[in-house]
NUKOLKOL-33691 format. One line per field, with one value per residue (C-alpha): residue number from 1; chain; x, y, z negated. Coordinates in steps of 0.25 Angstrom, whole numbers, plus 5000, padded with zeros to 4 digits. Layout:
# residues N
num	c(NUM / ...);
chaine	c(A / ...);
x	c(X / ...);
y	c(Y / ...);
z	c(Z / ...);
***
This chain:
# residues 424
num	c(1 / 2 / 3 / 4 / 5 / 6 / 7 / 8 / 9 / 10 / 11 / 12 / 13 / 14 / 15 / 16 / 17 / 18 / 19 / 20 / 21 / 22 / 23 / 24 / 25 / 26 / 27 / 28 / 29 / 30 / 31 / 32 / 33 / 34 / 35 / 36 / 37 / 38 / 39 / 40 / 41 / 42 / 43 / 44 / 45 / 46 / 47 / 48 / 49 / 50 / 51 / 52 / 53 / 54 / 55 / 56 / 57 / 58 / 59 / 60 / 61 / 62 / 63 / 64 / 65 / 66 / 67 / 68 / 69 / 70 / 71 / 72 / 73 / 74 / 75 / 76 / 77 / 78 / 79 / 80 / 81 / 82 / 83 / 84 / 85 / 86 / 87 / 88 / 89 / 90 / 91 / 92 / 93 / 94 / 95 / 96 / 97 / 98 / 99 / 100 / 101 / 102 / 103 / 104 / 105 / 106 / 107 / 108 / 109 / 110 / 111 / 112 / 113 / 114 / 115 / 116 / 117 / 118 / 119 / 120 / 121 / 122 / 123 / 124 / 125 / 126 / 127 / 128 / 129 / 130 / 131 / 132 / 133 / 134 / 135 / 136 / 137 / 138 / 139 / 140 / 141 / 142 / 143 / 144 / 145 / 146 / 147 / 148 / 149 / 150 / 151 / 152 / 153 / 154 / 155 / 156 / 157 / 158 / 159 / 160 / 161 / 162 / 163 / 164 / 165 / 166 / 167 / 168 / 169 / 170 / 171 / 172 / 173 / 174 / 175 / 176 / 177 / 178 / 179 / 180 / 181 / 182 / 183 / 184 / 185 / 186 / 187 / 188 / 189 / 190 / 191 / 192 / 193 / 194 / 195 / 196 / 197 / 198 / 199 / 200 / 201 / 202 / 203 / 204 / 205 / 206 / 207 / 208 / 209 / 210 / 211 / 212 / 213 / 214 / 215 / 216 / 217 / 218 / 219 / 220 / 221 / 222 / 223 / 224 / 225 / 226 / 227 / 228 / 229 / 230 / 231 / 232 / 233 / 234 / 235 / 236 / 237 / 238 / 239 / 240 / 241 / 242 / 243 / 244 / 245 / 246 / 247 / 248 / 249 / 250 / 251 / 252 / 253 / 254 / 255 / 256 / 257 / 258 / 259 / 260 / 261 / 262 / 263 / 264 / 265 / 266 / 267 / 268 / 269 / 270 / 271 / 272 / 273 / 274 / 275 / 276 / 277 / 278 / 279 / 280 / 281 / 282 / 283 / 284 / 285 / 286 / 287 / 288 / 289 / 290 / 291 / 292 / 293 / 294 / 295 / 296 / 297 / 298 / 299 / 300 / 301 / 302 / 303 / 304 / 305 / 306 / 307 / 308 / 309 / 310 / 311 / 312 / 313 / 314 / 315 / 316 / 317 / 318 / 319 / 320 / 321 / 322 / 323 / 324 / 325 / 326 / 327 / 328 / 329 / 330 / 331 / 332 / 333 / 334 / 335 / 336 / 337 / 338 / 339 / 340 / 341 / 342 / 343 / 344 / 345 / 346 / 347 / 348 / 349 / 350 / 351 / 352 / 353 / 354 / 355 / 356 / 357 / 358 / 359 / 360 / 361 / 362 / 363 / 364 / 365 / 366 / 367 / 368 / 369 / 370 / 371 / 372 / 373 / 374 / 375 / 376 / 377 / 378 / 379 / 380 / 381 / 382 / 383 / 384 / 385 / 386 / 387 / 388 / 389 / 390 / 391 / 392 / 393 / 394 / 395 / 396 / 397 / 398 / 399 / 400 / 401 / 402 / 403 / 404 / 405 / 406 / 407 / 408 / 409 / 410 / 411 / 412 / 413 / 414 / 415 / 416 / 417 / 418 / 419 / 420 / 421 / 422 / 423 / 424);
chaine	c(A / A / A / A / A / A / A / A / A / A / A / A / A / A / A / A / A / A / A / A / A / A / A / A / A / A / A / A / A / A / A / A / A / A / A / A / A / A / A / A / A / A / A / A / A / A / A / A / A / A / A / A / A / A / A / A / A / A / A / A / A / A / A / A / A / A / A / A / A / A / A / A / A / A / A / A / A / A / A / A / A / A / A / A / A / A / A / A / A / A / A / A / A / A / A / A / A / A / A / A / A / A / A / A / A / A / A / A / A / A / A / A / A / A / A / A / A / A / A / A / A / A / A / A / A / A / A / A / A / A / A / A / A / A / A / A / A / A / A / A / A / A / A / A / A / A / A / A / A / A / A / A / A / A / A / A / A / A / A / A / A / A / A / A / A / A / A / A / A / A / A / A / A / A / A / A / A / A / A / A / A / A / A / A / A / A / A / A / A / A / A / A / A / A / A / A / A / A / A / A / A / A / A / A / A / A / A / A / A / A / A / A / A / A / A / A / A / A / A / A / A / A / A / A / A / A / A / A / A / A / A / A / A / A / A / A / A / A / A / A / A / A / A / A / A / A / A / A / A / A / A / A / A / A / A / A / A / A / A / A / A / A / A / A / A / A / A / A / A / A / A / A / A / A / A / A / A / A / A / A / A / A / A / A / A / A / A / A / A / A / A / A / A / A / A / A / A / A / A / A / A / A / A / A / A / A / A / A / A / A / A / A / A / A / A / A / A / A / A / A / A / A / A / A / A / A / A / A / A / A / A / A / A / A / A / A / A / A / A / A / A / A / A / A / A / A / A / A / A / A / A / A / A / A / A / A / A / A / A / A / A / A / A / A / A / A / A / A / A / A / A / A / A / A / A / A / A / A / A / A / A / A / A / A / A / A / A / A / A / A / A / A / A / A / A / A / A / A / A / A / A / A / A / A / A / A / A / A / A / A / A / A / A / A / A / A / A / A / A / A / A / A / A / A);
x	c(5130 / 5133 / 5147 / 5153 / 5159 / 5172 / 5183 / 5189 / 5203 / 5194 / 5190 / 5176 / 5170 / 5161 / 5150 / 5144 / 5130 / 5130 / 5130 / 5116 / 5107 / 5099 / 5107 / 5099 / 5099 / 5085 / 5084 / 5093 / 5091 / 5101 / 5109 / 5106 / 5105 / 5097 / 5101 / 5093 / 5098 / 5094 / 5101 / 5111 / 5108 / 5118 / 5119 / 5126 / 5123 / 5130 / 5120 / 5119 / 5127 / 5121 / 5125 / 5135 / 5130 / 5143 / 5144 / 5154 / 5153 / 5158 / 5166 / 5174 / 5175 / 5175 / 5163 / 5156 / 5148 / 5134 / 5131 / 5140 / 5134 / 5128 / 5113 / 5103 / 5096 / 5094 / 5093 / 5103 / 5103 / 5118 / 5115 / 5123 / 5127 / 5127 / 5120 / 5126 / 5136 / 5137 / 5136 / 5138 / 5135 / 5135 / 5129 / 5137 / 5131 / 5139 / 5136 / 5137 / 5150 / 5159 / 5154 / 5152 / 5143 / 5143 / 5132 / 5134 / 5126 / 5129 / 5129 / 5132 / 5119 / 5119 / 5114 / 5104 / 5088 / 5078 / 5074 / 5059 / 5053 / 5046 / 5032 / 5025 / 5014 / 5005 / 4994 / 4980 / 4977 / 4988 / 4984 / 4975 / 4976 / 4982 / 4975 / 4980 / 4975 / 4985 / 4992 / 4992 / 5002 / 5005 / 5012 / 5013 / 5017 / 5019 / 5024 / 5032 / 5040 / 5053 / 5066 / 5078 / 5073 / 5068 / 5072 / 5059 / 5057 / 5046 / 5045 / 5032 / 5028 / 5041 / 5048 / 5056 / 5049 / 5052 / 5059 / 5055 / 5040 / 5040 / 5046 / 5050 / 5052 / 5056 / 5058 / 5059 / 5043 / 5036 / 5040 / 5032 / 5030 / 5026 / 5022 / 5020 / 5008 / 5005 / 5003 / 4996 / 5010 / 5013 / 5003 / 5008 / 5010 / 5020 / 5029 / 5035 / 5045 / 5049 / 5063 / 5072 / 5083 / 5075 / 5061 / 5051 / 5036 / 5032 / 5018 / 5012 / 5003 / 4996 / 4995 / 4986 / 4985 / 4971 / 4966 / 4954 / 4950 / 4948 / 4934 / 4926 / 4925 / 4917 / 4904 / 4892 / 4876 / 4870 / 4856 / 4846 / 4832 / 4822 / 4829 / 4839 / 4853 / 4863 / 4879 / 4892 / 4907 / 4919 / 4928 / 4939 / 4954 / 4960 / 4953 / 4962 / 4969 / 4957 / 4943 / 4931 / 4921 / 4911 / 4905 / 4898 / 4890 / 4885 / 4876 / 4874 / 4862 / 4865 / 4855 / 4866 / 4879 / 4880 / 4883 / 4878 / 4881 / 4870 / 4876 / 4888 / 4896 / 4889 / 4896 / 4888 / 4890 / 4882 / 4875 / 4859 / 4857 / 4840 / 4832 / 4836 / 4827 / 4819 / 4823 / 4838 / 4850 / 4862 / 4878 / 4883 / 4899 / 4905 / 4915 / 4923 / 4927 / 4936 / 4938 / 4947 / 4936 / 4928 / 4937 / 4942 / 4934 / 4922 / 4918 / 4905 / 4895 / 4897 / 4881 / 4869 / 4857 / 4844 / 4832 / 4819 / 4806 / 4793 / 4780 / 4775 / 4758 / 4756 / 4744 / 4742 / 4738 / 4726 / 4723 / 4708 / 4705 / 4702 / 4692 / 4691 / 4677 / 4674 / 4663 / 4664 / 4673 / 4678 / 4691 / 4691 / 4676 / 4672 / 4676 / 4669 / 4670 / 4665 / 4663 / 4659 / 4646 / 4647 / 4661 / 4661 / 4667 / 4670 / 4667 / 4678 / 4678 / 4685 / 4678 / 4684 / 4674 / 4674 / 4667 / 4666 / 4655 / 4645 / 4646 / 4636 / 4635 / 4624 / 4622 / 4613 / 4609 / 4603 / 4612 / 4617 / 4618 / 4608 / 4612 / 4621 / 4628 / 4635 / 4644 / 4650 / 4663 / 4671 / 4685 / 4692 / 4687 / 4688 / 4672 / 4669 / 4656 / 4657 / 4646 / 4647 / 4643 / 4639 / 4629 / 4625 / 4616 / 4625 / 4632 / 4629 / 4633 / 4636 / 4639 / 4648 / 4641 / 4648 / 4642 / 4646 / 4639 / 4647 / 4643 / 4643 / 4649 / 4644 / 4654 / 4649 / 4654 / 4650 / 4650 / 4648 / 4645 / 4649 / 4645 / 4655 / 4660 / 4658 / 4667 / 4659);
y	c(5176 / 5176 / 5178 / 5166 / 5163 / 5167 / 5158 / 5151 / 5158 / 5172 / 5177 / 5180 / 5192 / 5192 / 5202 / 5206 / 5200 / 5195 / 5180 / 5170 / 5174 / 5162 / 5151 / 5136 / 5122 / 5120 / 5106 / 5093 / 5079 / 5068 / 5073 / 5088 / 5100 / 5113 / 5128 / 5139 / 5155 / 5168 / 5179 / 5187 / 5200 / 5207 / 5205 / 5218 / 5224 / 5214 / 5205 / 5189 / 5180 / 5169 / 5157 / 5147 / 5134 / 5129 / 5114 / 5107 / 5093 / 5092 / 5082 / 5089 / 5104 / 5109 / 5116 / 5112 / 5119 / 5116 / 5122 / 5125 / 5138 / 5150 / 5148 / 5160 / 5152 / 5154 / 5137 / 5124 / 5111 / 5104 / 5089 / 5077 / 5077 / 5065 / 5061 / 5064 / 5076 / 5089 / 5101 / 5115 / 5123 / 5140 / 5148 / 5159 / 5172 / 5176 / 5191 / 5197 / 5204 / 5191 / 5192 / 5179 / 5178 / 5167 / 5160 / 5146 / 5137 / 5139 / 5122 / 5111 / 5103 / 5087 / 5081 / 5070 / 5065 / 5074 / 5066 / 5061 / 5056 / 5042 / 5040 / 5027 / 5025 / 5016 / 5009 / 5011 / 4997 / 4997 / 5008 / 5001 / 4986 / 4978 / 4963 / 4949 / 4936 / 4925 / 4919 / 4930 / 4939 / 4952 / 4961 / 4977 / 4986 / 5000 / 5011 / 5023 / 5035 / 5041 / 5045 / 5040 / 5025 / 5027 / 5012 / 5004 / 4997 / 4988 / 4983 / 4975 / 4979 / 4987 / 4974 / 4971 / 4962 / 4947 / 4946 / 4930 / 4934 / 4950 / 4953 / 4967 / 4974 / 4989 / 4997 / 5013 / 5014 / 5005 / 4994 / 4979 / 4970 / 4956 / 4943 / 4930 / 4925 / 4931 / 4929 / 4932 / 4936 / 4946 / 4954 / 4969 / 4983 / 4983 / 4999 / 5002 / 5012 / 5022 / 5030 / 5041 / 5047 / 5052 / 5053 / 5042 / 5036 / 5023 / 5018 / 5004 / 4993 / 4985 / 4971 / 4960 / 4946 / 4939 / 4925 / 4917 / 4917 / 4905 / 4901 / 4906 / 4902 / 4895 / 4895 / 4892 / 4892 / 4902 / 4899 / 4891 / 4896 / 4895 / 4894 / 4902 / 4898 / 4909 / 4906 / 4912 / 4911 / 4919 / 4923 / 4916 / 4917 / 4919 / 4930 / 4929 / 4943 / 4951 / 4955 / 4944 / 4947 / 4938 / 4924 / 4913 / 4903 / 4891 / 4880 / 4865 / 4858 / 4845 / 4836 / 4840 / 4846 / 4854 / 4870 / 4882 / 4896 / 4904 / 4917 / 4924 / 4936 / 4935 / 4944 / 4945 / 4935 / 4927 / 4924 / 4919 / 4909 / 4908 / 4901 / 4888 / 4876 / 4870 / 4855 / 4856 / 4854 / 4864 / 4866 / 4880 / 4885 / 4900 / 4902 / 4917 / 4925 / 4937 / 4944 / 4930 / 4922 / 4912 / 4903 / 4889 / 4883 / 4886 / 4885 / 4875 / 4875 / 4863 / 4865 / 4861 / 4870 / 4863 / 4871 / 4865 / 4861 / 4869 / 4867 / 4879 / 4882 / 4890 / 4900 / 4905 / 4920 / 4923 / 4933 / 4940 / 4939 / 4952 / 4956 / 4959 / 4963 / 4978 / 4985 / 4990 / 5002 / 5010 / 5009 / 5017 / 5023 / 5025 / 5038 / 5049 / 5045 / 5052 / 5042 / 5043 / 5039 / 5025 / 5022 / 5010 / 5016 / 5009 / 5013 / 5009 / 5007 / 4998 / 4993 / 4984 / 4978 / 4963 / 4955 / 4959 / 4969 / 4968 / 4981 / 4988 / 4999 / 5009 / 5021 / 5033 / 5024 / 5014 / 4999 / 4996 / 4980 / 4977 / 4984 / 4979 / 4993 / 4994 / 4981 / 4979 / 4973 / 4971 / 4965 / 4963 / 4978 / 4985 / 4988 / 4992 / 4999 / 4998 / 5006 / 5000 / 5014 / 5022 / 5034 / 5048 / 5041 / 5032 / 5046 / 5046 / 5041 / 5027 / 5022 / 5007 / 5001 / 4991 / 4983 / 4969 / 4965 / 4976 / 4988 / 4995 / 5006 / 5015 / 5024 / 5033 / 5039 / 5047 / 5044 / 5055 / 5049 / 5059 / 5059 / 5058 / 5072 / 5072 / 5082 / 5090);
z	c(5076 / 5059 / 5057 / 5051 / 5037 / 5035 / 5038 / 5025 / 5025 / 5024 / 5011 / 5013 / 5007 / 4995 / 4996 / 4983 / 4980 / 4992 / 4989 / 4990 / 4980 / 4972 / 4977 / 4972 / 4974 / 4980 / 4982 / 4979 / 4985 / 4986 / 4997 / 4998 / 4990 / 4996 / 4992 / 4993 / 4991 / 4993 / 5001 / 4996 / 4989 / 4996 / 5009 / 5016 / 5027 / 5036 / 5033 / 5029 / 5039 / 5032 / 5022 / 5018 / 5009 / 5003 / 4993 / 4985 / 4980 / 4965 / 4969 / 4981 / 4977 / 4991 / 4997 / 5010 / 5018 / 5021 / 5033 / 5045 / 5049 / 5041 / 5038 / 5034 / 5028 / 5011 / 5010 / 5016 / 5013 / 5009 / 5014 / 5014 / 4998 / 4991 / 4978 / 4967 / 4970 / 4963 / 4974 / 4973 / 4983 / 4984 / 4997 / 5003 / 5013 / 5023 / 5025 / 5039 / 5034 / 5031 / 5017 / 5007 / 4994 / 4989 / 4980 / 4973 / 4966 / 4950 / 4947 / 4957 / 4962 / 4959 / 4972 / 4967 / 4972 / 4966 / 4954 / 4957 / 4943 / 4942 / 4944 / 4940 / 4951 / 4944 / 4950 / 4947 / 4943 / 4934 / 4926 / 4915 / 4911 / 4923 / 4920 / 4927 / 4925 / 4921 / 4933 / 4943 / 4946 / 4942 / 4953 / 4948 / 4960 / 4951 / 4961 / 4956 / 4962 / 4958 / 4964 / 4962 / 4960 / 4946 / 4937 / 4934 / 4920 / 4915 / 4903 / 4896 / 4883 / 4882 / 4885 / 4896 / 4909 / 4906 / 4923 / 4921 / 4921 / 4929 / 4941 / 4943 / 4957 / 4958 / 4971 / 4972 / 4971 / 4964 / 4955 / 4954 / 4943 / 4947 / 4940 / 4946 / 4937 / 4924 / 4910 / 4900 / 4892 / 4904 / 4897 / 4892 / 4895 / 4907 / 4907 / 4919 / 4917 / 4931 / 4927 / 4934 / 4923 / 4914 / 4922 / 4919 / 4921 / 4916 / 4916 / 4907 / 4914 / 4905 / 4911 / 4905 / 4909 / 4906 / 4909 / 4905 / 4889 / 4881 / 4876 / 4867 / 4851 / 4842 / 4852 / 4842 / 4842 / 4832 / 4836 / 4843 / 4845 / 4857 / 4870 / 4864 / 4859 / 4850 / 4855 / 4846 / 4851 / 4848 / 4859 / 4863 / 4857 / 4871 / 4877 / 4890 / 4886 / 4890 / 4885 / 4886 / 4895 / 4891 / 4889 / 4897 / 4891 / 4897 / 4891 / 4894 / 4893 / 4886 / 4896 / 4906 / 4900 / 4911 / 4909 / 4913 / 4911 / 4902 / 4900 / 4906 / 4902 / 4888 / 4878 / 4866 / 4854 / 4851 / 4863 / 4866 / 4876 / 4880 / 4890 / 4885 / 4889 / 4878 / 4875 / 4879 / 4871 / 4876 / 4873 / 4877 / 4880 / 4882 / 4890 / 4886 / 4900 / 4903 / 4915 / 4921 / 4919 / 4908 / 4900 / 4903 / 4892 / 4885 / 4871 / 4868 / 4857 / 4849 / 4845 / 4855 / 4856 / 4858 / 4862 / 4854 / 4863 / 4857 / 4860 / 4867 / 4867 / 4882 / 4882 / 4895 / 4895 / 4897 / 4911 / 4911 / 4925 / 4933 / 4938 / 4952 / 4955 / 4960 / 4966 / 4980 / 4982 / 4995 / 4997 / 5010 / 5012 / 5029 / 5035 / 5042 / 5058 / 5071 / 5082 / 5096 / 5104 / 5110 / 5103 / 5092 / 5078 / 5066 / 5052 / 5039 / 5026 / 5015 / 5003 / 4992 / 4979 / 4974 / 4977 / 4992 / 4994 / 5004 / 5015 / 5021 / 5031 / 5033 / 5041 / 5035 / 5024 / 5034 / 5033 / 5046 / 5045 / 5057 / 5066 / 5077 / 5081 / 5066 / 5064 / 5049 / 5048 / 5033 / 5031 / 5020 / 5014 / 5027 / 5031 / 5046 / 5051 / 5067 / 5075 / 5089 / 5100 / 5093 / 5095 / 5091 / 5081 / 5074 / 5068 / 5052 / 5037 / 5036 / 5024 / 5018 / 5007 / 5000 / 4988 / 4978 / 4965 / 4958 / 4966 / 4978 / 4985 / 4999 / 5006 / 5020 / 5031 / 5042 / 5055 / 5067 / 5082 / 5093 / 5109 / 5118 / 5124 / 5139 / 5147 / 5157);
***
């Protein structure tokens, strides 16, 4: 067992560099300070018994002791402080001898949370140009971190927030701006402003409220000719707070007066309208359009366009016929082919020529139209040569000749016949 510290009404003995070396405050929270130290230079040769943490609050002037026991340990957390209070603390080694050094921290400590700067957490959508349409509602949830509680501000175009039109709602993490329906007047660059002491972060949310523009301006004809008619406008006074897209026109035929859209998205000015019909009168309107939408109202041309009838002479072209003949032409000639006695075979070819040619067969030169072993078939181009049982003797060149009025054309083959093989 360590001996254990001398009783106040003893006057413990100081040993020469034998106190904590490098005594610190390590770490500072709202209700605790941690030291840390290193062991004395001198320790003797009794050796170290160990350590005494000691504090005193500003406001008592009487030192406590932190731990009950003595600890070997070179670091000890005081708890149960209060925020706010001034401590000093010191560290005192207990050689083995009855011996004290004592080691003190050179200022008191202020118990306080660790200051966390602020930190605007802003969305990503929020990060350019935030738009709204007219009539809805405008609810920012802006998240931020920061410890203590930092103070929130916003302010619209370095102005105070009109509280009859913005409701603001704060909470340790985030802040939210709300508005029930906006208008175009709530407009503007919005700061919002995150403060701890000193430490700051803000961040500006441009919010623009758009709604649909007026029509357009002075609409005007420039020019009629053909089937087509030239438009001109301006663009409209009220944009609706944003760009415009484009423009739609719509003509009315004055037969009906009823209106259909020509052209949509047009952005070039003037315009050209085509494919009118020849013999109608027409009245044309634009309607200007952003990204809410066309405009409640159109402009209308106070002129009418009328497309002239002209007489129109039709000359047919003139297509010189083709001409289909050919003279015959193997488009597959026959193939050589070995066949076997007493076995029908066929013979194939195909042929095309116009007009249709005439097909013959022959066999070494000799035609082979009488006689009833050979048969001749022809379809649709395909020619057939069928030799019904064959014998040794019907082995030899036979040739396809077809022939029209524009020629003719011969293509042979070679046919061998051999006897049946007969196993002994």
């Amino acid at each position: 067992m360590p001996p254990a510290p001398p009783a106040e009404s003893e006057t413990p003995k100081e040993v020469p560099e034998g106190q904590p070396m490098d005594l610190a405050a390590e770490d500072v929270t709202g209700t605790s300070l941690t030291l840390n130290w290193n062991p004395p230079k001198n320790i003797g040769s009794a050796g170290l018994a160990g350590y005494i943490v000691e504090y005193c609050k500003e406001s008592t002037q009487t030192w406590v002791a932190a731990n009950k026991e003595l600890t070997t340990k070179t670091v000890l957390v005081i708890k149960n402080l209060s925020d706010g209070d001034k401590v000093q603390a010191r560290v005192k080694a207990v050689h083995g001898d009855g011996g004290i050094g004592t080691a003190t921290l050179p200022e008191a400590v202020l118990i306080h949370l660790p200051i966390d700067p602020p930190k605007i957490r802003l969305p990503r959508n929020l990060r350019g140009t935030f738009i709204r349409k007219v009539g809805q509602s405008l609810n920012l949830v802006i998240p931020f971190q920061g410890n203590p509680k930092p103070i929130v501000t916003w302010t619209k175009d370095d102005e105070p927030l009109d509280p009859a039109r913005v409701n603001i709602h704060n909470s340790p993490v985030d802040t939210i701006l709300f508005i029930r329906k906006v208008e175009r007047k709530d407009s503007g660059q919005y700061k919002l402003v995150v403060q701890i002491d000193t430490a700051m972060d803000e961040v500006v949310i441009e919010i623009q409220v758009v709604e649909k523009p007026g029509p357009p301006q002075n609409l005007k004809m420039l020019d009629v000719w053909g089937f087509n008619v030239t438009l001109e406008w301006l663009p409209p006074k009220d944009k609706g707070n944003t760009e415009i897209s484009g423009y739609t026109i719509q003509k009315a035929d004055k037969k009906t007066g009823e209106w259909f859209t020509v052209l949509e998205n047009a952005h070039s000015i003037p315009c050209t309208i085509s494919d009118l019909v020849m013999g109608n009168h027409y009245n044309f309107r634009v309607f200007s359009e952003n990204l809410c939408g066309l405009s409640e109202t159109a402009v209308q041309c106070k002129d009418t366009a009328y497309i002239p009838k002209t007489s129109v002479t039709y000359n047919p072209p003139v297509y010189q016929e083709k001409d289909f003949n050919e003279p015959p032409k193997f488009t597959q000639p026959p193939a050589d082919k070995t066949a076997t006695v007493g076995f029908t075979t066929k013979l194939y070819c195909s042929v095309r020529g116009n007009p249709k040619p005439k097909i013959s067969w022959l066999k070494n030169q000799m035609l082979l139209d009488q006689n009833p072993k050979f048969r001749v078939l022809t379809n649709e181009g395909i020619c057939t040569l069928e030799i019904r049982k064959p014998s040794q003797f019907d082995g030899g060149v036979y040739t396809c000749k077809a022939v029209n009025a524009l020629g003719e054309a011969v293509a042979d083959c070679k046919l061998d016949v051999k006897a049946v093989q007969v196993s002994q």
